[in-house]
C-alpha positions as CSV (number, residue, x, y, z in Angstrom):
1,X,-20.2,-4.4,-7.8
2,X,-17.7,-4.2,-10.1
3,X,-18.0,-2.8,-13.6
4,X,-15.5,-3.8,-16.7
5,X,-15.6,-1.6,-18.9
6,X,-14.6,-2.4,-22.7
7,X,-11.2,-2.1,-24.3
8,X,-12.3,0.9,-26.5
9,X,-14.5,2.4,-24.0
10,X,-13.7,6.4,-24.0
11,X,-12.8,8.4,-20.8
12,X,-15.9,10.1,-21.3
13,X,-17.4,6.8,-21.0
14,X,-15.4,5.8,-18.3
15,X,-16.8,9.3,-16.5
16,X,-20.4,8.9,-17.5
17,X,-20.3,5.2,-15.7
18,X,-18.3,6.7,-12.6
19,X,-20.9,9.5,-11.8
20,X,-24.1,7.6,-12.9
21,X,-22.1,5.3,-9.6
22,X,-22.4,8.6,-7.6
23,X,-25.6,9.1,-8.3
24,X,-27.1,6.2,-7.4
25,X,-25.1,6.3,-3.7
26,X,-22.1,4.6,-4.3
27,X,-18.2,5.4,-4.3
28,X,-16.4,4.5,-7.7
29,X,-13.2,3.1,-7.4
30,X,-11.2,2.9,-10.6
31,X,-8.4,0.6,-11.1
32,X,-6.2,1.1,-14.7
33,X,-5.2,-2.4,-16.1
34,X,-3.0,-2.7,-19.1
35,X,-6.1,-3.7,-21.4
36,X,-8.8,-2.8,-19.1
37,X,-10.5,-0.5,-16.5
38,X,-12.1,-1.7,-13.8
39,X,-14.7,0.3,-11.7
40,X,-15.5,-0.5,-8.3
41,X,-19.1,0.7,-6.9
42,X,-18.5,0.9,-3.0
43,X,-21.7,0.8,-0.5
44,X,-24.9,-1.3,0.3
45,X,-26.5,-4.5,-0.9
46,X,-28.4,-3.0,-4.3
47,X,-29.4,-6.2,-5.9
48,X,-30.9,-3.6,-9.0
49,X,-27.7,-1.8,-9.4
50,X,-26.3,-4.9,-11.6
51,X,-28.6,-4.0,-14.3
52,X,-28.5,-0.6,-14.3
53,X,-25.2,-0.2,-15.1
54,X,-24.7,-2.8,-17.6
55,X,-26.7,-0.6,-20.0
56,X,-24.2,2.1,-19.7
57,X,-21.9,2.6,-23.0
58,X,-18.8,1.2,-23.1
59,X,-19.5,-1.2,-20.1
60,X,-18.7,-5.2,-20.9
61,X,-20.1,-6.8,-17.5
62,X,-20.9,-5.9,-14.7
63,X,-20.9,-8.8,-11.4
64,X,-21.0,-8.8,-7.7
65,X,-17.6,-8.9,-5.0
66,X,-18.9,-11.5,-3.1
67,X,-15.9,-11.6,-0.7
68,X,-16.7,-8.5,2.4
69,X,-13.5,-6.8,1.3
70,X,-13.8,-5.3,-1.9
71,X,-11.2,-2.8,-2.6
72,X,-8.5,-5.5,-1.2
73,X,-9.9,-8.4,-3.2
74,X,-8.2,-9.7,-6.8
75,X,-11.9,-9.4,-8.1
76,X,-11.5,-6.0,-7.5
77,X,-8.1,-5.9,-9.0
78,X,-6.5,-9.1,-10.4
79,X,-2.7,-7.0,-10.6
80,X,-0.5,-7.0,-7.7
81,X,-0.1,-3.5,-6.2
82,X,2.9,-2.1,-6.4
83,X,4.0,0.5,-3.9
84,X,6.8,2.6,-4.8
85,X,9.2,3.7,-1.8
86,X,12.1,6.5,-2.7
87,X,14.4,4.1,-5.2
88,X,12.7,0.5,-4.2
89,X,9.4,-0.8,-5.0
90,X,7.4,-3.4,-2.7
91,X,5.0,-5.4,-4.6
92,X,7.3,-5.8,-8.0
93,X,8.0,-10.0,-7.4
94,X,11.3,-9.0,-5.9
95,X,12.6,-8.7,-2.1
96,X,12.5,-5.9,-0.3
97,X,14.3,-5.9,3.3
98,X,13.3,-3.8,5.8
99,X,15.8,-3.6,8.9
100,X,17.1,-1.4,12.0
101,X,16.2,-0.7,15.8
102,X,12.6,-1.9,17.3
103,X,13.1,1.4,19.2
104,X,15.2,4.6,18.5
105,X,17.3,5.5,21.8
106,X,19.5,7.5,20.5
107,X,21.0,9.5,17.8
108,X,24.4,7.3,17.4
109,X,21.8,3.8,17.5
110,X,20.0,5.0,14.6
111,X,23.4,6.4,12.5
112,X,25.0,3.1,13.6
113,X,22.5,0.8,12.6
114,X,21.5,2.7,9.6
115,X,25.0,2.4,8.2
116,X,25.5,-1.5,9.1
117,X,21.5,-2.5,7.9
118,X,22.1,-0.4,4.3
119,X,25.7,-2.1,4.0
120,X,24.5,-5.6,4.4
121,X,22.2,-4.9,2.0
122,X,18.5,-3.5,3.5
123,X,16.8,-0.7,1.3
124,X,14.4,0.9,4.0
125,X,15.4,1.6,7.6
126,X,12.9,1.1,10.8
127,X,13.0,2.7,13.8
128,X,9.9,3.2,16.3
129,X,9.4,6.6,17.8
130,X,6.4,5.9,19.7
131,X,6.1,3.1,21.1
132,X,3.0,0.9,22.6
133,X,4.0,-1.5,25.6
134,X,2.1,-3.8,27.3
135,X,3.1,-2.0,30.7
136,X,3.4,1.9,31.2
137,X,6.6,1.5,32.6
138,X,8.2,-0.1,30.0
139,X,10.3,2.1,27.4
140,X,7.2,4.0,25.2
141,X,9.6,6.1,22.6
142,X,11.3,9.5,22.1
143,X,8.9,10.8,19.9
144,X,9.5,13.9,17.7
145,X,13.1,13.4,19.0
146,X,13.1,10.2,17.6
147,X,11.6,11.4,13.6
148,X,14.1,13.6,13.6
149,X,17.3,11.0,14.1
150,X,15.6,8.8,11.7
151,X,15.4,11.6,8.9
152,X,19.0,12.6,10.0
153,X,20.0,8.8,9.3
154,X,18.1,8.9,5.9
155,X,19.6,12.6,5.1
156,X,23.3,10.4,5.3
157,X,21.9,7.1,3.9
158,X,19.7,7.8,1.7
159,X,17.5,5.0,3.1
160,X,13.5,5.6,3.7
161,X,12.0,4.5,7.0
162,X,9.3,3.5,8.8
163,X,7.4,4.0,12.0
164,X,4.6,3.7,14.2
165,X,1.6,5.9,14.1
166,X,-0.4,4.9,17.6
167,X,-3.1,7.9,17.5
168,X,-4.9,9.3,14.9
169,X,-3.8,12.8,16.5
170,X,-0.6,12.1,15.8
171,X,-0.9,11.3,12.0
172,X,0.1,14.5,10.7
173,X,3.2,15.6,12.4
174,X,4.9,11.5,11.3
175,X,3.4,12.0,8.0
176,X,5.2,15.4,7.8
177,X,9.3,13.1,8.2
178,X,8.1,9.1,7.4
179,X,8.1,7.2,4.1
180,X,6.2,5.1,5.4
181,X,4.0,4.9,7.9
182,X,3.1,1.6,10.2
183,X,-0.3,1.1,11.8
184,X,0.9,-2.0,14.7
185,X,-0.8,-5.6,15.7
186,X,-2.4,-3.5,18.7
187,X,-4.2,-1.1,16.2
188,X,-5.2,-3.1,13.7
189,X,-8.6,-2.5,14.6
190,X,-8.6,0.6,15.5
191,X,-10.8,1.9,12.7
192,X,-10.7,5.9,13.3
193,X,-6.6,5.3,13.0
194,X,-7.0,3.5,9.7
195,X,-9.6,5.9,7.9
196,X,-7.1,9.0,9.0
197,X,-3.9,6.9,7.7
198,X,-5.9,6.5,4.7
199,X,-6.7,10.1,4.0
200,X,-3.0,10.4,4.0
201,X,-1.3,9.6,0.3
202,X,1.7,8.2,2.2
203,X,2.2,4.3,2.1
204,X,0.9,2.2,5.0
205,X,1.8,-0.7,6.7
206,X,-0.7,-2.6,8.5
207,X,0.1,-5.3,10.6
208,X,-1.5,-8.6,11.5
209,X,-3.4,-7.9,14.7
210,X,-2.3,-10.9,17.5
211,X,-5.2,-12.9,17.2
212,X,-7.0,-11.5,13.9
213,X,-8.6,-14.0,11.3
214,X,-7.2,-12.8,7.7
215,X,-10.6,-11.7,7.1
216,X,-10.5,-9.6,9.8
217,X,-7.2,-8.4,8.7
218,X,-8.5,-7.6,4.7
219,X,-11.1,-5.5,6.2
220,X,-8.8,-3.4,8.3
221,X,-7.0,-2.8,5.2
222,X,-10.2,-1.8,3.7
223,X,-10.7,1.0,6.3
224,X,-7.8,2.1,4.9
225,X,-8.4,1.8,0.6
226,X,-12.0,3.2,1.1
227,X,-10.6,6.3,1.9
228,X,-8.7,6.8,-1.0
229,X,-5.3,5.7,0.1
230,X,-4.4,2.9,-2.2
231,X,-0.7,2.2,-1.2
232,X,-1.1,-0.4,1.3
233,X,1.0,-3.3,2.3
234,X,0.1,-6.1,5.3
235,X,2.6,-7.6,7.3
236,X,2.7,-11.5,9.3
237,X,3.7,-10.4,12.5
238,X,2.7,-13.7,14.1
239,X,-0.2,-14.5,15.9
240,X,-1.2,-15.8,19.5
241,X,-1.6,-19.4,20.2
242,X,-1.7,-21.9,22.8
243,X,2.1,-22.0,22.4
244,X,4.4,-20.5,24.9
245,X,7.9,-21.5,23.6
246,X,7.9,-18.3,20.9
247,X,6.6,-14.8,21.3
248,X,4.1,-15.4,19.2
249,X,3.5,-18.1,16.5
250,X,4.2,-17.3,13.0
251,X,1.9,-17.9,10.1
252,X,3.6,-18.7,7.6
253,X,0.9,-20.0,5.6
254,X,-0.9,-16.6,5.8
255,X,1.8,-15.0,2.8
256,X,0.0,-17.3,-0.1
257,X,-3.4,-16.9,1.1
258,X,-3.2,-13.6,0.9
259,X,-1.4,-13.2,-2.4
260,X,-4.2,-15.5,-3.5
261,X,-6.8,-13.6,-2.1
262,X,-5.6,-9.7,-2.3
263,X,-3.4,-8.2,-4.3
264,X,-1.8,-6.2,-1.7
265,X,2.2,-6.5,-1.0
266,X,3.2,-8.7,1.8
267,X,5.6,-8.1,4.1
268,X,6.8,-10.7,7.0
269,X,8.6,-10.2,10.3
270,X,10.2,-13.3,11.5
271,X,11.5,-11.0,14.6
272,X,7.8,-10.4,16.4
273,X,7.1,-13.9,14.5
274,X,9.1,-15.5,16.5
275,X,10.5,-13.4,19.4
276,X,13.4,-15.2,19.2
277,X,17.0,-14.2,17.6
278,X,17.4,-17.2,16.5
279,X,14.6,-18.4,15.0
280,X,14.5,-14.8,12.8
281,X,16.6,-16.0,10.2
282,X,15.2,-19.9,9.2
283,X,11.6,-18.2,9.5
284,X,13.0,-15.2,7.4
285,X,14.1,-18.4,4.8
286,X,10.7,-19.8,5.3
287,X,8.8,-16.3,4.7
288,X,10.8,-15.8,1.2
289,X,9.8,-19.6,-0.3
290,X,6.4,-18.4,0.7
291,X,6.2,-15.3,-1.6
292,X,6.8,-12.3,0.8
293,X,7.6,-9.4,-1.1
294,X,10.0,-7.9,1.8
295,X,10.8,-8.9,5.3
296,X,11.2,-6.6,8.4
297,X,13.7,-7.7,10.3
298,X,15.4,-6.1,14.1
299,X,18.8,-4.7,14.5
300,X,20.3,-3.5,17.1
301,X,24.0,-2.6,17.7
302,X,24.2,-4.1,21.3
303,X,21.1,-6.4,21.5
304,X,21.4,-7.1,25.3
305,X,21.3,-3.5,25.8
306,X,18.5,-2.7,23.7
307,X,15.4,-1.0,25.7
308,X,13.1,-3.1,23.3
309,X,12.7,-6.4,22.2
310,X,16.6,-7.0,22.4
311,X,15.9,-10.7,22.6
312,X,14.4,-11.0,19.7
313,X,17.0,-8.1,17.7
314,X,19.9,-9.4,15.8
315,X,23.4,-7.9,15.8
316,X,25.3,-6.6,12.8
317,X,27.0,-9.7,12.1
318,X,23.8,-11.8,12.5
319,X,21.6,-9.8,10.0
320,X,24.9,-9.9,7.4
321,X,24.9,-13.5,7.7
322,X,20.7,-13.6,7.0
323,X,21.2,-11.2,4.3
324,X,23.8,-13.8,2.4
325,X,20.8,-16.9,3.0
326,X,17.9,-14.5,2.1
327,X,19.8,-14.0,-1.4
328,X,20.3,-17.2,-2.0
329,X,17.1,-18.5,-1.3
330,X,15.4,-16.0,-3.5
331,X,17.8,-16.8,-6.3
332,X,16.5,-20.2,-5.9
333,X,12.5,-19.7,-6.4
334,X,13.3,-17.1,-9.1
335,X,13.5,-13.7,-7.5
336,X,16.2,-11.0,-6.2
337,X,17.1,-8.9,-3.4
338,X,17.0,-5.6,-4.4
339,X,19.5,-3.5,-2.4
340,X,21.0,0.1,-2.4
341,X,24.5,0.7,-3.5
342,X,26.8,1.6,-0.5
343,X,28.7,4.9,-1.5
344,X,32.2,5.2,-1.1
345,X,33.9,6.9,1.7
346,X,35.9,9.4,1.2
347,X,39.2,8.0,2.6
348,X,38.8,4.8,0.5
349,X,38.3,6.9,-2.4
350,X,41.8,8.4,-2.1
């Protein structure tokens, strides 16, 4: 159910209506518009709870969620979310670009890349210090190694980053360096990963699992909101389809049905989308017209030496060239790049 209360309705109303919630078994969710507050009773089918509440004072109506995912629904809360990362925010109606190694191999990679991505005009850095592969003998990550070269290269930068939580044992010690953390395709449904992410109060990105319905995908997000974590972004990753020409086949068409459906940031990454370098930046083009509120794109100083994903990775040159198109095409359907300023070295300061 969700409750609206009145525009003059006190805190002390707003109190009384969240623990009569309690009481009756449920788990109040409050969400603070700019003329009203909304209150979100979590738990069973309680066709009688309608009318108790509406006699509550300072209530205006009271009505069901009738979609399964009820914290990520617009009923729930018509405003888009807006999740705010160091100096950028994701979720504001501008772009966000999220760029750097699929994998961290080394300490230069990450400096390297971090430089180039933040220069060309990225605001938060990704790097992947576990990593799942399909085979055990592939490249899986350096691990702590790894969180520690990525807060080195935001110690220099200044940009956040990202990576990939795989275990729910190993939430604590990322939380402890990320800005964000990212829950993979792979995990999407691995719901004891998403209820500890969300008992964390650090951002989350969950990503499109390969062959997930977007219902599927809202109510992994929801393992994640009912436990109090509200800063939550989804990312198009691509899905799996008959099609064998691209990695995986990208859904384009997912970015407005879910800003229709959720209010939830979206993020899209053209470079799993596609598994193709170049096919990252016209999907990247695509993903913009289509509302994403930041892409995630793969860098990589020497692609064809990268121990991940290097077909799919663009160089320095490449992802400066995307950057120009990406600004353009935002300026065209009304929005901006948002970018970090690139601090002056020393030498060119003299």
């Amino acid at each position: 159910m969700i409750v609206v209360m009145r525009s003059d309705a006190t805190e002390n109303d707003i109190t009384r209506v969240s623990e009569r919630i309690k009481e009756l078994g449920f788990k109040p969710h409050l969400s603070r518009g700019i003329e009203r507050t909304v209150i979100g009773a979590i738990g069973r089918e309680f066709p009688e709870l309608q009318g108790m509440l509406e006699v509550l004072h300072g209530v205006e109506d009271v009505f069901p969620i009738l979609k399964p995912y009820k914290l990520a629904s617009r009923d729930f809360q018509p405003a888009n979310t807006a999740i705010t990362v160091g100096e950028v925010t994701l979720g504001s109606g501008q772009l966000v670009v999220i760029a750097g190694p699929c994998a961290v191999e080394t300490e230069q990679q990450v400096l390297e890349t971090a430089r180039a991505v933040k220069a060309a005009g990225a605001s938060i850095l990704r790097g992947g210090a576990y990593k799942p592969s399909t085979s055990p003998y592939h490249f899986r990550g350096l691990g702590k190694e790894a969180l520690e070269f990525l807060a080195q290269a935001r110690a220099e930068t200044g940009l956040p980053f990202i990576t990939e939580v795989l275990a729910p044992g190993d939430v604590d010690l990322i939380s402890r360096y990320t800005d964000i953390l990212q829950v993979g395709a792979r995990n999407m449904q691995n719901f004891v990963l998403l209820e500890e992410v969300g008992r964390t109060r650090i951002p989350v990105m969950l990503k499109r699992g390969m062959s997930a319905t977007i219902e599927e995908w809202l109510l992994s997000a929801e393992y994640i909101l009912s436990q109090g974590n509200r800063e939550v972004m989804l990312c198009e990753r691509g899905i799996r389809t008959f099609e064998k020409y691209t990695r995986n086949t990208m859904d384009v068409s997912a970015i407005p049905i879910i800003k229709k459906l959720s209010h939830l940031p979206v993020i899209a990454d053209p470079s799993h989308g596609t598994g193709k370098w170049y096919l990252v930046t016209p999907m990247a083009l695509a993903a913009v017209a289509a509302g994403a509120d930041g892409l995630m794109i793969e860098v990589h100083p020497r692609p064809d030496h990268a121990l991940k994903d290097g077909a799919q990775s663009l160089t320095f040159d490449n992802f400066e060239q995307l950057m120009s198109q990406v600004t353009d095409v935002a300026a065209s359907v009304g929005r901006r790049l948002v970018t970090r300023p690139v601090a002056k070295l020393a030498s060119q300061i003299a």
